[in-house]
C-alpha positions in Angstrom: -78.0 -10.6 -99.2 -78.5 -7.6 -101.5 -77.7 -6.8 -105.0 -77.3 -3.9 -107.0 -76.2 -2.8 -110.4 -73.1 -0.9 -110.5 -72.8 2.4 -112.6 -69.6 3.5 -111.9 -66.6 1.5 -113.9 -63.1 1.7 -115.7 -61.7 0.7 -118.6 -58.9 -1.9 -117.9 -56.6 -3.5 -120.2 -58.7 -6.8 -119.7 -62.2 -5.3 -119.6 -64.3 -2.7 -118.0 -64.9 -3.1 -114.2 -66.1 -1.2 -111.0 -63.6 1.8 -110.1 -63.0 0.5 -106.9 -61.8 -3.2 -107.9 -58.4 -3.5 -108.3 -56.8 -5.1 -111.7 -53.3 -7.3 -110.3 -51.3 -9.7 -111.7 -51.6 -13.0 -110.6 -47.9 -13.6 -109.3 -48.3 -10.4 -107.1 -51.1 -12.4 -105.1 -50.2 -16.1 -105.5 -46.7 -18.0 -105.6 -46.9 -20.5 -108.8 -45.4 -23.9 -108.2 -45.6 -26.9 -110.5 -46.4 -30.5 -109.8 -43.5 -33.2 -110.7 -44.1 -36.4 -113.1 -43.4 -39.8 -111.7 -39.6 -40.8 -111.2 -38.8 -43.1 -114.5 -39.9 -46.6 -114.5 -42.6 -45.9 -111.1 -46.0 -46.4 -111.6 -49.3 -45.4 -110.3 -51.3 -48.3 -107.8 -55.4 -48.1 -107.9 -55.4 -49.2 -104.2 -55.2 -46.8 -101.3 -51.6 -46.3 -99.9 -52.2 -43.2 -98.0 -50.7 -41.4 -100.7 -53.6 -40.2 -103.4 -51.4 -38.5 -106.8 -53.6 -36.1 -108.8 -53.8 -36.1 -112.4 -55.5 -33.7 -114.5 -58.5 -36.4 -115.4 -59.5 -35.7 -111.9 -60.3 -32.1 -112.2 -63.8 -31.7 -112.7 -66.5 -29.3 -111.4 -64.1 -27.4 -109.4 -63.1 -29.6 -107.4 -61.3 -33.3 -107.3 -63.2 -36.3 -108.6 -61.9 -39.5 -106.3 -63.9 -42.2 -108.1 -60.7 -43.3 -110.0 -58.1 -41.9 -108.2 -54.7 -43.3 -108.0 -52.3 -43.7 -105.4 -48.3 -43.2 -105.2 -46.7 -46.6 -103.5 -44.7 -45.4 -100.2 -41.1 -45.7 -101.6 -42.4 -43.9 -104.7 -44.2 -41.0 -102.8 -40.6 -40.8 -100.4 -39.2 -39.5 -104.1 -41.5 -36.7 -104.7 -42.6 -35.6 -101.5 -42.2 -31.9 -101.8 -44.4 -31.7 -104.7 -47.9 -31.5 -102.8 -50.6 -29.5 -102.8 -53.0 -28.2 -100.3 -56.7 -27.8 -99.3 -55.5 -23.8 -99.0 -54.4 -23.9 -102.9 -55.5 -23.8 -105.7 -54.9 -25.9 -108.8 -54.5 -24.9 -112.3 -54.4 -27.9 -115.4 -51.4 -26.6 -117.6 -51.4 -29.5 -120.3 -53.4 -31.4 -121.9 -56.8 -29.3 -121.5 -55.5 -26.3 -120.2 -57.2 -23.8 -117.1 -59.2 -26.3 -115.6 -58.8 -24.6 -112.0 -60.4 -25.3 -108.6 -59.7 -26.3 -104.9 -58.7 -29.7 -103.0 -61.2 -31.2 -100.7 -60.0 -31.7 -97.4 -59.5 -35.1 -97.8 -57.0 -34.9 -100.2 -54.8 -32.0 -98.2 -51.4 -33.1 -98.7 -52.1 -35.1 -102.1 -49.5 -35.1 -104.6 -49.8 -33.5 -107.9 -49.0 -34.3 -111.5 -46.7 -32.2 -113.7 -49.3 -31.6 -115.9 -51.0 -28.7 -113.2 -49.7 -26.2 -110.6 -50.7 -24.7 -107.9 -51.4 -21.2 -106.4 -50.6 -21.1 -102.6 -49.7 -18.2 -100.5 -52.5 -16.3 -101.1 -52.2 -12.8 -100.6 -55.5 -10.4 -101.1 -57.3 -12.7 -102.9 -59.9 -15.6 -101.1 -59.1 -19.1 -103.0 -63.0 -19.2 -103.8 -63.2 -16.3 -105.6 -59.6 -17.0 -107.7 -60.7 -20.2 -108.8 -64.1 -18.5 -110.1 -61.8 -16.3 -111.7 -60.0 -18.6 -113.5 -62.9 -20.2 -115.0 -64.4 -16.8 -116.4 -64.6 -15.8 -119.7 -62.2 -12.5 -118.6 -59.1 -15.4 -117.9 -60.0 -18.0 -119.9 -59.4 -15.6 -123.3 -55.8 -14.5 -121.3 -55.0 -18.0 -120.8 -55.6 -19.3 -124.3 -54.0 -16.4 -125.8 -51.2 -17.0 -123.6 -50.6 -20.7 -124.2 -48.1 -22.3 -126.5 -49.0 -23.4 -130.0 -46.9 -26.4 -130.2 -48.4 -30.2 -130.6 -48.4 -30.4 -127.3 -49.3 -27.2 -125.8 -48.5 -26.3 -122.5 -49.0 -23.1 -120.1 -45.7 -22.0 -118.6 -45.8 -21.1 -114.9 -44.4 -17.7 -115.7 -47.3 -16.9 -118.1 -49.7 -18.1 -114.7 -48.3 -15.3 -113.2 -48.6 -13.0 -116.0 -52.3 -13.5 -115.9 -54.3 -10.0 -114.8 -57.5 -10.1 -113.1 -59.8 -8.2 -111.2 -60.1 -8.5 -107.7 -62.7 -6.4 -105.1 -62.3 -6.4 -101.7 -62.3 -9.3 -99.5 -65.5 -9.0 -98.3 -66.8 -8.8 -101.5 -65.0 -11.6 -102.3 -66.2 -13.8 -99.7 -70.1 -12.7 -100.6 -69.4 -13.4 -104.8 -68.1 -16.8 -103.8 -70.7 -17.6 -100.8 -73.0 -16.7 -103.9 -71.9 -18.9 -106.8 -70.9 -21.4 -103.9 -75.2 -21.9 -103.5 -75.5 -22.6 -107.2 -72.4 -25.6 -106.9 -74.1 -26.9 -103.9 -77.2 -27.3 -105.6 -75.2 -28.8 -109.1 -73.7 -31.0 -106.7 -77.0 -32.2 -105.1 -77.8 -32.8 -109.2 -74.7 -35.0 -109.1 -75.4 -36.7 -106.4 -78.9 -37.3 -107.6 -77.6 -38.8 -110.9 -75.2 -40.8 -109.3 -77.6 -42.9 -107.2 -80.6 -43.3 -109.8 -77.4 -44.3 -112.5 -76.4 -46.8 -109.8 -79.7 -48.3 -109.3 -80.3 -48.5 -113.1 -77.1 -50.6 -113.2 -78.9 -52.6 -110.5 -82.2 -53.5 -112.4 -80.6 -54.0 -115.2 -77.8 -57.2 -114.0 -81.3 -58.3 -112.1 -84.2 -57.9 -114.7 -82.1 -58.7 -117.9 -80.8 -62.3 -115.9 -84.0 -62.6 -113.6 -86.8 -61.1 -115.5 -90.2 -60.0 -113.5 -91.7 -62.2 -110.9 -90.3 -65.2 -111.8 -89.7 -68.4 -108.9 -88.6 -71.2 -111.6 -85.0 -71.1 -113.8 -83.2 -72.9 -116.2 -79.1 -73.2 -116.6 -78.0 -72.3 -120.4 -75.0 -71.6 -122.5 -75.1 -67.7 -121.5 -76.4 -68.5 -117.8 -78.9 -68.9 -115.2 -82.6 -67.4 -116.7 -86.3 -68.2 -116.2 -87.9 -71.1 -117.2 -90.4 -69.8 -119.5 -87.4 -67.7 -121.6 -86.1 -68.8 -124.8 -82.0 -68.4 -125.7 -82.2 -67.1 -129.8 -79.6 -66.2 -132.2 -79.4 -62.5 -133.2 -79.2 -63.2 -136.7 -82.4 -65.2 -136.1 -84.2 -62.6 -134.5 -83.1 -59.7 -136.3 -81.2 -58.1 -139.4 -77.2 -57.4 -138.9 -76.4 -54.5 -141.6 -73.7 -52.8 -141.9 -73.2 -49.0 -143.1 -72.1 -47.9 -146.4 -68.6 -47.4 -147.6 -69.1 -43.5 -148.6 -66.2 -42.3 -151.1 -64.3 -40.4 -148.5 -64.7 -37.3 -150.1 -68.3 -37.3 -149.3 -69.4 -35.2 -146.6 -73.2 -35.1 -146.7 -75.4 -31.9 -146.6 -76.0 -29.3 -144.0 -79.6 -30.6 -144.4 -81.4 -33.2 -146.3 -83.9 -36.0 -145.8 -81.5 -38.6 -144.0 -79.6 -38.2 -141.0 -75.8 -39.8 -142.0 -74.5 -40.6 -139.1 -71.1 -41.1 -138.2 -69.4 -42.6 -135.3 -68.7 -39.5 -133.7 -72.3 -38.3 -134.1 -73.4 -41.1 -131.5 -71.5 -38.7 -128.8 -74.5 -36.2 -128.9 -76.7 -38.9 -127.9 -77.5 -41.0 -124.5 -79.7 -43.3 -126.3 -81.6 -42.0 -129.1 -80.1 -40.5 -132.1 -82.5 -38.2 -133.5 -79.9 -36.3 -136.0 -76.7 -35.6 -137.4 -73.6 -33.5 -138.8 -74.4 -33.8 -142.0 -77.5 -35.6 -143.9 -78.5 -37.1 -147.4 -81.0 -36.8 -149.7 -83.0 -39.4 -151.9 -80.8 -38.6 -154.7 -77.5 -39.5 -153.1 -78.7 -42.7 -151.5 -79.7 -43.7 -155.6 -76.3 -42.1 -156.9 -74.3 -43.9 -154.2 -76.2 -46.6 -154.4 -76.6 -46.8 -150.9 -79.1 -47.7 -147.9 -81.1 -46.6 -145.5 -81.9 -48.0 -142.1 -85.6 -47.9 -140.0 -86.2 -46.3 -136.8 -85.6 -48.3 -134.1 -82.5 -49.5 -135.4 -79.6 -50.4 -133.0 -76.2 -48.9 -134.0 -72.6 -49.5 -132.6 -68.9 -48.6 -133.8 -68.1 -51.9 -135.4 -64.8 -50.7 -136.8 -62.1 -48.9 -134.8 -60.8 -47.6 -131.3 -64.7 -47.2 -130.5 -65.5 -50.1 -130.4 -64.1 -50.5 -126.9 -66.2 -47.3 -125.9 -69.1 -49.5 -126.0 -71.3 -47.2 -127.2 -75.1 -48.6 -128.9 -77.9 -46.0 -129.6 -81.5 -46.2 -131.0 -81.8 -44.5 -134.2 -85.4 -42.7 -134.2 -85.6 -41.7 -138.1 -85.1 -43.6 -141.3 -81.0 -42.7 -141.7 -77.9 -44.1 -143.0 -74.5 -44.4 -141.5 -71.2 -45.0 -142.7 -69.2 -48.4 -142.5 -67.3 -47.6 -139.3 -71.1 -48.1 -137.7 -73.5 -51.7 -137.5 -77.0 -52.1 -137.1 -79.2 -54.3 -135.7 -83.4 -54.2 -137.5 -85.8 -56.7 -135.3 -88.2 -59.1 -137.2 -89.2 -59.7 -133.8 -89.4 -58.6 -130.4 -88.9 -55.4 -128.6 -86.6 -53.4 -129.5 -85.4 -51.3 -126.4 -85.5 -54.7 -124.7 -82.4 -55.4 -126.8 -80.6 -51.9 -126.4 -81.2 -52.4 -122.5 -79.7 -56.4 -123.3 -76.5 -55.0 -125.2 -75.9 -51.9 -122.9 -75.8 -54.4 -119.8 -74.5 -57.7 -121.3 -72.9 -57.4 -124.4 -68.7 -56.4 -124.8 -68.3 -55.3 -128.2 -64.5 -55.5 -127.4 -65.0 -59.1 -126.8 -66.7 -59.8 -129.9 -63.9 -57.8 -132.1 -60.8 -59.6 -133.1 -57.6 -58.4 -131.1 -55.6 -56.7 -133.8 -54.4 -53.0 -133.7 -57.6 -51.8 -135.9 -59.8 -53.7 -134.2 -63.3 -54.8 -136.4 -66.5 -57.1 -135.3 -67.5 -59.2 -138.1 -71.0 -59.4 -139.6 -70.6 -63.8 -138.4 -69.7 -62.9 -135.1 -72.8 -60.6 -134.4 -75.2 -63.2 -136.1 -74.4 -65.6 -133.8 -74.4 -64.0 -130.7 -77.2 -65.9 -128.2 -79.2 -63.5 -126.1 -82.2 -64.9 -123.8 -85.6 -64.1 -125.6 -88.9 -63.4 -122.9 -92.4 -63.3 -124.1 -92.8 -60.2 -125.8 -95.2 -58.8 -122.7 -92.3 -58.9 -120.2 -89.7 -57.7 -122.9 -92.1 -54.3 -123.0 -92.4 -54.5 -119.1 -88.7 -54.5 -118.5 -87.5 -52.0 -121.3 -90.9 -49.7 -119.5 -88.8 -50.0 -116.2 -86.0 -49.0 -117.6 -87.0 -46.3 -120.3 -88.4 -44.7 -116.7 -85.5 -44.6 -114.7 -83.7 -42.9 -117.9 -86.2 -40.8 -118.4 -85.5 -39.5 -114.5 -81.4 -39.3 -115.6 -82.2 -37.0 -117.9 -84.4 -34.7 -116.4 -81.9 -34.7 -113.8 -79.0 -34.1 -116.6 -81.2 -31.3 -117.9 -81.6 -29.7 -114.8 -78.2 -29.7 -113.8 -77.3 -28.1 -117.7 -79.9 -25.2 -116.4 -78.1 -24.6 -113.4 -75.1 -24.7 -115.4 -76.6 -21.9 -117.3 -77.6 -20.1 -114.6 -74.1 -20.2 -112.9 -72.3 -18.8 -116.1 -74.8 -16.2 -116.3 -74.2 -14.9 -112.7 -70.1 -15.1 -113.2 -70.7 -12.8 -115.8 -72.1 -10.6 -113.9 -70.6 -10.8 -110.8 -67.1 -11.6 -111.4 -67.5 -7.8 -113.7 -68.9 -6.1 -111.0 -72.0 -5.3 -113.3 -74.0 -6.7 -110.6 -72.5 -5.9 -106.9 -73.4 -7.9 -103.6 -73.8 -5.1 -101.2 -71.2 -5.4 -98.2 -72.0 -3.8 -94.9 
């Protein structure tokens, strides 16, 4: 395949692009249908009926994610029949997040489709490869937000779908743009893939080396289960310091920069394990004035307060930080301390431990008596080792898969403007 840079453009009213591409509106290429809501009082069934409905939390990387699909019941799929979409379509999210757009496996040909997306069949001078690359470039994505409704709940009328303008060469050229970017998804996929597995086996060693330890033949039956012989069963409070963060006036924000990270529940989302900074930070001078504290490295922290909570989200902090009172910590005296992030990612259900109100909270008691199985120090290291390594191959993989990510938007930049051209014989 050869590539060449193009010298020879137009000025559109969405952009500048090659003289010889055309600029169309999308309802002159595509017919724009909707998808329908269920009839009143139906409901969704996680089993397979033969009859998969789409939502728009399965849109994802251009395509449909099955691992929590949901299925229409037969009498409930008779009511709605019409409303399907096709492997030959493509699909368009027009509430909730708005212009996620891709194409239907094969599998799912026939599949119903929520109210929430439409669909683009009939497909005139356009390949469906190359119009869902379209409409996740930066050229349609500005049109669509501009386009949608400002309302609480913003949603993108059909009519402004086929209102949208973009540019379209021919279909040869089409075919070679999307055979092009299609490489770089197959090898994002591949990532996927890759993640997939290694996350499924690290789910694997961690039900058997957190119950079963390393290389042990002898066990013992206690409270929490089944563990080896030579393992002890502690407290947390006995092993370690329960603190909870400060109660920050609430119109403190914290500094751009400073000495101390202040975390916040929300700044735990930036992190897989290890929180390293934050939105906003303190310095020694506020801890005094506020007469607040700070917190080690290595310190364990979880939403203790809050819809979070059930998110079951714990992190290692890596600097000498504070957080606010929506977050806990846990400071060893003893032991190892990614032993017992590994222990609570695996075992531990902070919705279990909170009390079941509507603002759900886990109290500072409940945590400090919590029994966890203690090994020997040595095989604490070993199996948090084991562990740390398989993460350690996540994320390289994660990382590699944000590259290619990079790499993809870079060459839709340039190809889907006709900067760069594929040469077509």
């Amino acid at each position: 395949m050869t590539f060449y840079k193009e010298t020879s453009f137009e000025e559109t009213s969405i952009g500048e692009f090659p003289k010889d591409w055309k600029t169309v509106m999308l309802g002159d290429i595509a017919l724009v249908k909707g998808g329908k809501r269920l009839p009143k009082g139906e409901k969704l069934v996680d089993f397979d009926t033969g009859f998969p409905y789409i939502r728009v939390v399965d849109f994802k990387n251009g395509t449909v994610d099955v691992s929590s699909l949901k299925y229409l019941r037969p009498e409930t799929r008779e009511k709605i029949r019409n409303y399907t979409i096709s492997s030959n379509d493509v699909y368009i999210s027009i509430a909730g997040t708005i212009g996620l757009a891709g194409l239907i496996p094969l599998e799912l040909n026939g599949a119903n489709l929520t109210e929430n997306a439409a669909k683009l069949c009939d497909l005139k001078e356009a390949k469906k490869e190359l119009l869902a690359y379209l409409l996740n470039s930066d050229v349609l994505k500005r049109q669509i937000i501009g386009l949608t409704g400002k309302g609480t709940q913003p949603k993108f009328a059909l009519f402004r779908i086929e209102s949208l303008k973009l540019p379209l060469p021919s279909l040869k050229e089409q075919e070679r743009i999307a055979e092009v970017l299609g490489v770089v998804d197959s090898a994002i996929g591949l990532v996927d893939e890759v993640i997939a597995k290694t996350e499924r086996l690290k789910k694997g060693l961690m039900q058997e080396l957190l119950t079963k330890g390393i290389g042990h033949t002898e066990y013992k039956d206690t409270p929490i289960g089944k563990i080896p012989k030579t393992w002890d069963i502690v407290r947390l409070g006995d092993i370690s310091e329960v603190v909870s963060g400060f109660g920050f006036p609430l119109d403190f924000q914290g500094r751009k920069t400073g000495k101390y990270p202040f975390i916040k529940v929300g700044d735990m989302n930036s992190f897989e394990k290890y929180v390293t900074s934050a939105n906003n930070f303190v310095e020694q001078e506020d801890i005094k004035a506020l007469k607040a504290k700070t917190f080690p490295p290595n310190t364990i922290i979880f939403p203790k307060i809050g819809m979070a909570i059930y998110l079951n989200k714990f992190r290692i902090v890596k600097a000498w930080s504070t957080f606010d009172n929506n977050v806990a910590g846990v400071t060893l005296k003893k032991g190892e301390p990614e032993f017992l992030y590994y222990y609570f990612l695996g075992k531990v259900d902070l919705k279990r431990l909170s009390n079941r109100t509507t603002a759900p909270s886990i109290r500072k008691s409940t945590l400090e008596s919590l029994q966890l199985p203690f090994p020997p120090l040595s095989e604490q290291q070993r199996i948090a080792d084991i562990l740390s390594t398989i993460d350690k191959k996540i994320q390289l993989e994660k990382n590699e898969k944000t590259r290619l990510g990079r790499a993809k938007r870079g060459l839709m930049d340039l190809l889907l403007t006709g900067k760069v051209r594929v040469k077509v014989d």
